[in-house]
C-alpha positions as CSV (number, residue, x, y, z in Angstrom):
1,X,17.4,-6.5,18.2
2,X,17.4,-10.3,17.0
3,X,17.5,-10.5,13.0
4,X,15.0,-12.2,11.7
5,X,16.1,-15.6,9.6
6,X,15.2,-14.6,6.2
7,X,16.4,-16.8,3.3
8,X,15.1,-16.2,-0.2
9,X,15.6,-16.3,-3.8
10,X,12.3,-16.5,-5.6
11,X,10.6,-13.5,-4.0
12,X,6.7,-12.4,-5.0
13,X,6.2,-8.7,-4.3
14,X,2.7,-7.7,-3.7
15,X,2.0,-3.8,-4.1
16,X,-1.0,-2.2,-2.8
17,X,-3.4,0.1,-4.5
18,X,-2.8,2.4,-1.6
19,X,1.1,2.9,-1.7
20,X,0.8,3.5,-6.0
21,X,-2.0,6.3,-5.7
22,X,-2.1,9.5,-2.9
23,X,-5.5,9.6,-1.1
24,X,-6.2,12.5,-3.6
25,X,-6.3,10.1,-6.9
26,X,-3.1,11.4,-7.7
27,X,-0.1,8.9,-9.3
28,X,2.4,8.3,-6.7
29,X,5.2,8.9,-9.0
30,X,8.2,8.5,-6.4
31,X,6.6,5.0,-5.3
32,X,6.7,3.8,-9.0
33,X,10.5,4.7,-9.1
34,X,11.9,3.4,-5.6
35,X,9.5,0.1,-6.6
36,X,11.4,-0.1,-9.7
37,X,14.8,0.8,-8.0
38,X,14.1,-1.7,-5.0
39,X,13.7,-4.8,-7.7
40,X,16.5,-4.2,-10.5
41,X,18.9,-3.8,-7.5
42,X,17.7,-7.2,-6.4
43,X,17.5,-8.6,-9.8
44,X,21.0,-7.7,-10.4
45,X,21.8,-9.6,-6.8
46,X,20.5,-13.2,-8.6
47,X,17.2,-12.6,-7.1
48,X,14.3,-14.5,-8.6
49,X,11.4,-11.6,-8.6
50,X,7.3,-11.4,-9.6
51,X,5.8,-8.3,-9.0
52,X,2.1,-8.5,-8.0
53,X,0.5,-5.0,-8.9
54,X,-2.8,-3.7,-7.6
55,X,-4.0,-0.2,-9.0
56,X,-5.4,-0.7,-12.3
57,X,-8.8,0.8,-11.3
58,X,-7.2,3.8,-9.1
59,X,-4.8,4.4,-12.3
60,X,-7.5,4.3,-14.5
61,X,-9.8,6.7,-12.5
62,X,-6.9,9.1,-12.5
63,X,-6.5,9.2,-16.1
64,X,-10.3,9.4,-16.7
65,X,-10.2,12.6,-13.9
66,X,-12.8,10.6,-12.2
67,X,-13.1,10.8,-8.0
68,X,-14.8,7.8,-7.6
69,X,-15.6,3.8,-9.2
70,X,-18.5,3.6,-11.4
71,X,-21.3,1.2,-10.7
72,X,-21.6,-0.6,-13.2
73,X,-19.2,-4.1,-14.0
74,X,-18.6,-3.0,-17.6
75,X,-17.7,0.7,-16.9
76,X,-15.4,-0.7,-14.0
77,X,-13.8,-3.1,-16.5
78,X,-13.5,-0.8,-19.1
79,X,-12.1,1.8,-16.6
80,X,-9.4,-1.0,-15.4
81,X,-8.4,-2.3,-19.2
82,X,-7.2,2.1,-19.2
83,X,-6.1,2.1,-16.3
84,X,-3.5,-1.3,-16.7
85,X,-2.1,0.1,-19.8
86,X,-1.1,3.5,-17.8
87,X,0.2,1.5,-15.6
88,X,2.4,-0.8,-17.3
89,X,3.7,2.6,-19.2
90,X,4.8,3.6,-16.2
91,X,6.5,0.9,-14.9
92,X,8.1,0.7,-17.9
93,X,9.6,3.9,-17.9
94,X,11.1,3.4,-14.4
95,X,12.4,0.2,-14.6
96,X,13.6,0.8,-18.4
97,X,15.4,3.9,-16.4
98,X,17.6,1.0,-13.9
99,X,17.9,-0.9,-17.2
100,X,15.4,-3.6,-16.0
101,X,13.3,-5.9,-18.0
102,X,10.1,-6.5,-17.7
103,X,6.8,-8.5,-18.9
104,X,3.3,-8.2,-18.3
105,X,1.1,-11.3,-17.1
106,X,-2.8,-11.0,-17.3
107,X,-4.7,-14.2,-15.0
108,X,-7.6,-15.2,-14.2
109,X,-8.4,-18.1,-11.5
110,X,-9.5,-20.7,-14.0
111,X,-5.7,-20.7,-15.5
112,X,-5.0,-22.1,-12.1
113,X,-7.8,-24.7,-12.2
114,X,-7.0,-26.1,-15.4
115,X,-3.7,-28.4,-15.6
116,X,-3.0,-27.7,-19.6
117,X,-3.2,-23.5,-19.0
118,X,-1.5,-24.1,-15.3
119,X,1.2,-25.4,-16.7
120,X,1.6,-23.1,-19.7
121,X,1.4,-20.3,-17.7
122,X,3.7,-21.5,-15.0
123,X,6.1,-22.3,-17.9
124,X,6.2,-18.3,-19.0
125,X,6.5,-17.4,-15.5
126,X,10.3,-19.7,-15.9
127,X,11.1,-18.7,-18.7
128,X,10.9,-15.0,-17.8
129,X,12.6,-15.6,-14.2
130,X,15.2,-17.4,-16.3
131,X,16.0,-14.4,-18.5
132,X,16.4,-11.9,-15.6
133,X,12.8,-10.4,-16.5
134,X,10.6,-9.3,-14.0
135,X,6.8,-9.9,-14.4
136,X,4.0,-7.6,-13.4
137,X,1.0,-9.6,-13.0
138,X,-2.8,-8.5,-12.6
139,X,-5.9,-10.3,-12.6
140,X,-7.5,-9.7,-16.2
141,X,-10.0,-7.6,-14.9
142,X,-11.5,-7.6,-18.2
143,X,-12.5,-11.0,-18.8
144,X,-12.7,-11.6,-14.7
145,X,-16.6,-12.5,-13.8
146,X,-17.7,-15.5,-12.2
147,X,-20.4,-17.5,-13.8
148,X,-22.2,-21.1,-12.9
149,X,-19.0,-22.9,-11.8
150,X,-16.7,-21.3,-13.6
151,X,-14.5,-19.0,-11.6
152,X,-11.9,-16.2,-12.9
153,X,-11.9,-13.7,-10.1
154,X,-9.2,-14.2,-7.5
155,X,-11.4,-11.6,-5.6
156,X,-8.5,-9.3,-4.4
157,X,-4.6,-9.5,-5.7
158,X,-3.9,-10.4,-1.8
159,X,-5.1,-13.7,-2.7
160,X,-3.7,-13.5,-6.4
161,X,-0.2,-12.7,-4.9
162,X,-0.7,-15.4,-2.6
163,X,-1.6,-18.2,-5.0
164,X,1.1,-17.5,-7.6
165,X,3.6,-17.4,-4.8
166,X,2.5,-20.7,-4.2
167,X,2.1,-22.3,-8.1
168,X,5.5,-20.8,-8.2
169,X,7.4,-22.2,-5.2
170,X,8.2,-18.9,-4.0
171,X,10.6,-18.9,-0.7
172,X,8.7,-15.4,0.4
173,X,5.7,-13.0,-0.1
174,X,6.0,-9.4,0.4
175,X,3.0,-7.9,0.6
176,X,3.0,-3.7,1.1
177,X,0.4,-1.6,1.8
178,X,-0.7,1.3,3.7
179,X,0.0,0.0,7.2
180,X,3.2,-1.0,9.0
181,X,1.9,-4.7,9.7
182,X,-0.4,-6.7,11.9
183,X,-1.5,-4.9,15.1
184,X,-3.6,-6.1,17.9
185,X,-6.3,-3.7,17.3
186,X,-7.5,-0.8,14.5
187,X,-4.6,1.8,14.4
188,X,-6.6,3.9,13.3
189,X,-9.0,3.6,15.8
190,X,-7.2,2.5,18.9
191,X,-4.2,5.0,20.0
192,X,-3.1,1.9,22.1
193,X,-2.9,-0.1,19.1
194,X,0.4,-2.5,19.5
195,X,1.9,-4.0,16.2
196,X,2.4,-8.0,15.9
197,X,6.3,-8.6,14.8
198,X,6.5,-12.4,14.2
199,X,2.8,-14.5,13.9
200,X,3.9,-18.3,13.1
201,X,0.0,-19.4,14.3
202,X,-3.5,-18.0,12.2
203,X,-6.7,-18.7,14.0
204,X,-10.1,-17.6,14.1
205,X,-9.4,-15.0,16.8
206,X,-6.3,-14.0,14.5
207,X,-9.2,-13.1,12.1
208,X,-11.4,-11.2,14.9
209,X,-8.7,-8.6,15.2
210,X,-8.9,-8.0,11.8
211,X,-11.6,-6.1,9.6
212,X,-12.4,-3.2,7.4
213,X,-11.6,-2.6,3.8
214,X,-9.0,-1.2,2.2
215,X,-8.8,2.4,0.2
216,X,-11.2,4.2,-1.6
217,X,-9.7,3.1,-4.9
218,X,-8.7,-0.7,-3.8
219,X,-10.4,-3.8,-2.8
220,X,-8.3,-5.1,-0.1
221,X,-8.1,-5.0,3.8
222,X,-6.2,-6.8,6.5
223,X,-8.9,-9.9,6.5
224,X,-7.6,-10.5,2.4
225,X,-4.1,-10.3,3.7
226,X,-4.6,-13.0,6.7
227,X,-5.9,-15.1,3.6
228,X,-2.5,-14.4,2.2
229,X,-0.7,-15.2,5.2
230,X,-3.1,-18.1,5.9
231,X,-1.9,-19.8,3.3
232,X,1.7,-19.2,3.2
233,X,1.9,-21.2,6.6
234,X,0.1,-23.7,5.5
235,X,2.3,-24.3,2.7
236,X,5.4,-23.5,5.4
237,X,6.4,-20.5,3.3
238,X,6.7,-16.8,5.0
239,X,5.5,-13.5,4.2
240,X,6.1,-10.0,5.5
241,X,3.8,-7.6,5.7
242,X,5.3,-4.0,5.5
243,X,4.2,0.5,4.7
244,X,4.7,0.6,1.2
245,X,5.1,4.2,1.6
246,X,9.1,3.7,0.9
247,X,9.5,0.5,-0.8
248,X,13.2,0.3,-0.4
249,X,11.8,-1.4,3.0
250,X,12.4,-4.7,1.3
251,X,15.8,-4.5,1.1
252,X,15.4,-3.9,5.2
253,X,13.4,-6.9,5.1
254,X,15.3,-9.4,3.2
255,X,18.5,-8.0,5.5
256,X,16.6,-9.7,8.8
257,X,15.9,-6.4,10.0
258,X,12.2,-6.7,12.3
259,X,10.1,-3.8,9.9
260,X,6.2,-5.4,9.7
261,X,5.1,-8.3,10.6
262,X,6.7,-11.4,9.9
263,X,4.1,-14.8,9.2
264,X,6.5,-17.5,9.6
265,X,6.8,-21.0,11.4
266,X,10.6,-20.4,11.6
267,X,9.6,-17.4,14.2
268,X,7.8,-19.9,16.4
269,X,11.1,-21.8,17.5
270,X,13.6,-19.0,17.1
């Protein structure tokens, strides 16, 4: 098996709503910990890392004992702004337990739009990386509605993962969820269903094969992680796509080792 050509330093991590909560609602306690584990081991390596985490909302509805989203905007923002701060308590507790730093970043698209906050914000992100601290972004689910021409959503945190790995110059974007990668058709529909290991090309056919939504308590599905991958390419950076059922399968990933799919230019003439 050929190792894959993997070089990075500045690393965006993308976490799934999926691989943080069981399909019951429940926390998923021993993802929290191996995340946490997975990142201070790389932090300590040198390792420039932002962690992008989904699951405010599935959190939230946890904490609330509530099985499903509520229809209404406010109650879903209300539920979210609960839901971030359980969150962030526990990632503080596991990464406080590998002796890890970390900060919180709240964004909303417009800080993108606007040279003055772009810049500001990019400037916390350096200073953080700088001091060995890991950020744990969100979109500010809060304050996030679109209005007129003025636009805060990033519309799922495949595309918010995406765009601060590029504002941020990152080398690669891991994003993990609940499947192993790309496949050729449905997995879950299709027994015959064959993953795609390297994709160095995205098309409108690359798009076909993809559809659905994600979980119950997310917003995502494989079309908002093409986006993702879509404009990595572009930019000629890589991402993998990878089960975040054990994340310790990024350690596998920045070791060259062919788990998920790879979205890279470099695969197309190695």
């Amino acid at each position: 098996m050929v190792k894959r050509d993997i070089h990075a330093n500045r690393i965006v991590v993308k976490v799934g709503t999926s691989s943080l909560i069981h399909p019951n609602g429940a926390v998923n306690l021993e993802t929290f910990d191996q995340l946490a584990y997975t990142l201070s081991t790389l932090n300590n390596q040198g390792k420039q890392l932002i962690l992008v985490s989904s699951g405010a909302m599935g959190v939230g509805l946890n904490k609330m004992h509530l099985k499903k989203r509520p229809e209404e905007i406010g109650a879903q923002q209300a539920l979210s702004a609960i839901g971030q701060s359980e969150l962030m308590t526990l990632f503080t507790q596991r990464f406080n337990h590998y002796l890890t730093d970390i900060a919180q970043v709240l964004l909303t698209h417009d800080i993108f739009d606007y040279p003055k906050s772009n810049r500001s914000v990019m400037d916390t992100f350096n200073c953080l990386l700088k001091d060995n601290v890991i950020p744990i972004v969100n979109e500010n689910d809060t304050v996030a509605t679109d209005e007129l021409d003025h636009k805060t959503t990033f519309g799922d945190n495949d595309q918010l993962s995406a765009i601060v790995a590029s504002h941020m110059n990152a080398d690669l974007l891991i994003v993990l969820s609940d499947i192993d990668g790309f496949y050729n058709h449905n997995p879950h529909k299709f027994a015959d269903a064959k993953m795609i290991p390297t994709v160095s090309n995205i098309t409108n056919d690359t798009f076909t094969v993809a559809g659905g939504t994600g979980s119950r308590f997310g917003t995502g599905g494989m079309q908002t992680k093409l986006l993702a991958a879509k404009r990595m390419l572009d930019e000629n950076r890589q991402m993998v796509l990878a089960n975040g059922k054990d994340p310790r399968i990024i350690l596998d990933i920045l070791a060259g080792r062919q788990v998920g799919t790879w979205f890279s230019k470099v695969c197309a003439t190695s």
